[in-house]
N, C-alpha and C positions, 0 to 999 in steps of 0.2 A: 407395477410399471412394466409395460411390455418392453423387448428388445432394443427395437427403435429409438423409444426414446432414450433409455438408458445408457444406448453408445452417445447420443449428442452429450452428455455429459462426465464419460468418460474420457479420464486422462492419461490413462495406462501407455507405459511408454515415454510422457511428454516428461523434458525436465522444465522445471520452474527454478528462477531465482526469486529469493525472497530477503529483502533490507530487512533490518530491525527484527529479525526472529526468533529470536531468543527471548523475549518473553510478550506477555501483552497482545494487542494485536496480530501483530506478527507472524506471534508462535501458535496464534489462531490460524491463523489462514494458513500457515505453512504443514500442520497438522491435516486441514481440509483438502487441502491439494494432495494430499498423500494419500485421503483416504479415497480421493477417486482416482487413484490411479497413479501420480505424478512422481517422480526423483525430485530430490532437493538440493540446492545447493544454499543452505543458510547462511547468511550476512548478517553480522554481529559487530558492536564492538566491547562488548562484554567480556568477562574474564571467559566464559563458557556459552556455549547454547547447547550442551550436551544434552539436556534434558530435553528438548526439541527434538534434537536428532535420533534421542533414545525411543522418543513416541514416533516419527517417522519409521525407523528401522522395526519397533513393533505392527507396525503394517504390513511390514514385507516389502516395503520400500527402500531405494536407498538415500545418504544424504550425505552432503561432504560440509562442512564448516569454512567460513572464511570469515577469520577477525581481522577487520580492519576499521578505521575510521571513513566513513563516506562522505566528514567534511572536507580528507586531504583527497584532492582533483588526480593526484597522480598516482593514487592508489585503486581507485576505481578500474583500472582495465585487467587488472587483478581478478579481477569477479567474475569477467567475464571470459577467461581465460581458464578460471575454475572448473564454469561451467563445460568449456569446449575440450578442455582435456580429459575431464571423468567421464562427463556423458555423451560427447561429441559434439554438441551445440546446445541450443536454448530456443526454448517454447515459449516459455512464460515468463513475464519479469512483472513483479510486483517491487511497485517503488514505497516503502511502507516505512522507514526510518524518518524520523519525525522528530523534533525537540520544541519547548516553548520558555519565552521566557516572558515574566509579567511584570511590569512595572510599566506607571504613567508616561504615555509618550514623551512627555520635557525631560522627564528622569531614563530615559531609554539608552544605555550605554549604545555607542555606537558597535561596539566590540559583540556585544548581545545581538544588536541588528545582523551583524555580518554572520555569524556565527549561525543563526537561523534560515538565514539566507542558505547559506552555504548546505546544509546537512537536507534543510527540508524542498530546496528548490535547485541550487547547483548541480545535485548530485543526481537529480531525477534526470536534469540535462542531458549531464552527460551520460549516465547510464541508457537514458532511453536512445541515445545515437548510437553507443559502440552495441548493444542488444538489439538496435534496430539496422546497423549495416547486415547483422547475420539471418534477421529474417527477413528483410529486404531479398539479401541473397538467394534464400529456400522460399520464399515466396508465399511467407505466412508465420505467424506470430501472434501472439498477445498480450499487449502492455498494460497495466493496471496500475493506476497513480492514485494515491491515498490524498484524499481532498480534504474536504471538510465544512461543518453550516459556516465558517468565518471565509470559505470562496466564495459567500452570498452577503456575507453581515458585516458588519467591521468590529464585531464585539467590544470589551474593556478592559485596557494596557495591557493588550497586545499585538501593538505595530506592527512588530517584525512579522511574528504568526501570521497575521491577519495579510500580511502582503504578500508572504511566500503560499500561501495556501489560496490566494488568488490567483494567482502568478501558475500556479499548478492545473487550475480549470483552464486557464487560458490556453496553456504550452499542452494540452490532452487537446483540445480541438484545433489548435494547427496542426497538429503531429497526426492528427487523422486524417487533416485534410490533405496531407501531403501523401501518407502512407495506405488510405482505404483501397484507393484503387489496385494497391500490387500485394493484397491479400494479409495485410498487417493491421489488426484491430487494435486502435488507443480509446481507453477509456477510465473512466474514476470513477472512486469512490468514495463520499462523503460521508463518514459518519455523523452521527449529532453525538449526544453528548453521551461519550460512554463511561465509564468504570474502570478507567487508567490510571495508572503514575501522573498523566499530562492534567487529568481534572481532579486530582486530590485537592487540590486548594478550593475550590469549587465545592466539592461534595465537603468538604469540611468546614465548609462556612456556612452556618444555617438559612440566613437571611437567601444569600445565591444560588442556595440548591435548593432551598423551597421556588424559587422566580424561575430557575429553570423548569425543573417539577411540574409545576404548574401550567409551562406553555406547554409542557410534550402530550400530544392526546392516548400514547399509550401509560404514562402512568409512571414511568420507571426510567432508570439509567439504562444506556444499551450496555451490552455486555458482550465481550469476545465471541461468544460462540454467535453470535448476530450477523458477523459478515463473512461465517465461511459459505451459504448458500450462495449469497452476491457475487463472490471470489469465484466460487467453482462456475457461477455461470459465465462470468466474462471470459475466462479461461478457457471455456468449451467451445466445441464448436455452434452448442446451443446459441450463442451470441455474436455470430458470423456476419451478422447485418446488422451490429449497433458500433457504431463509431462515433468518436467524441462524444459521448455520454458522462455526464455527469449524475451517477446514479447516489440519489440521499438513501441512507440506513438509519431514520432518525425519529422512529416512532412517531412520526406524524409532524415532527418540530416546524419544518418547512412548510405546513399547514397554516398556522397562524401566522 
């Protein structure tokens, strides 16, 4: 890879925030971001995401820790304040904290509703406003909202999932439409069905992980280390002319 190209994909310098990275997804992408270049500032609310930040700092990178919960709204400017005091500001914000809950819509607690609402769509809200006055201001940024095939499908019992991960494709293309022109890239990413805590029930039921299986044309669950290439490119400046993208990671699933 000549010069050229390899700076458009260099992040050396940039700090990134990263939701839910402590393990999983997450502590995928937040790894990958590290390895082209980036500082972190991991968002957990986990006991730890030491082990995150222990593979960060073996790069040569730095990362700072913030446990908090991103379903409480008034904890969120927290994050962003992490970010502006360690590293002076923010580059990247990856919206990746995610929860599900399953059960038949008639049986759908409403408390289940709210609570999904809240972690997987509130929090991108507001994160992507207080993350986006500061690249508003410097006149360039990159947002990356964690999607998913249920922003396209309505899947089975789960409502709330299925409406906040809507909700997320939508709120990526207004927020581009508002933001493209003053140098602020929003866009998603859709996984299909990976190899999480969130599809354990799934892959352990034989009958729905053969149905799934079966549609994906590559064959296999996706697996974490799948969307750090995606991550590092929305990130970059390789990606400076895609706004409001909803980019699928989903071995072909979106095919059939």
């Amino acid at each position: 890879m000549n010069s050229h190209l390899r700076n458009r994909f260099d992040l050396t310098g940039k700090t990134a925030v990263v939701t839910g990275a402590g393990r999983g997804l997450g502590q995928a992408i937040a790894i990958g971001l590290a390895e082209a270049g980036a500082n972190l500032v991991l968002v957990t609310n986990r006991t730890s995401a030491a082990e995150t930040k222990s593979s960060v700092e073996n790069l040569g990178r730095k990362a700072r820790i913030v446990q908090t919960d991103v379903a409480d709204r008034s904890k969120l400017p927290t994050i962003i304040d992490a970010a502006v005091e360690t590293f002076g500001g923010i580059d990247i914000l990856v919206n990746n904290a995610g929860i599900i809950r399953r059960t038949p819509a008639i049986e759908h607690a409403y408390s289940d509703w709210q609570e999904v609402l809240d972690v997987n769509l509130n929090s991108v809200f507001v994160l992507c406003q207080l993350a986006g006055e500061l690249m508003l201001e410097q006149g360039s940024g990159k947002i990356i909202n964690i999607a998913s095939m249920l922003s396209f499908q309505g899947g089975i019992n789960v409502p709330g999932y299925t409406a906040s991960k809507h909700a997320v494709a939508g709120l990526t293309k207004a927020l581009a439409n508002e933001w493209a022109s003053k140098g602020v890239q929003v866009n998603a990413i859709a996984p299909g069905y990976m190899a999480t805590d969130n599809t354990e029930a799934l892959r352990n039921d034989p009958v729905r992980s053969r149905q799934i299986l079966d549609r994906i044309p590559a064959g296999r669950w996706g697996d974490n280390q799948d969307l750090i290439g995606p991550a590092i490119f929305l990130a970059s400046s390789a990606s400076d002319y895609m706004n409001g993208h909803v980019l699928c990671v989903d071995g072909g699933w979106m095919n059939r």
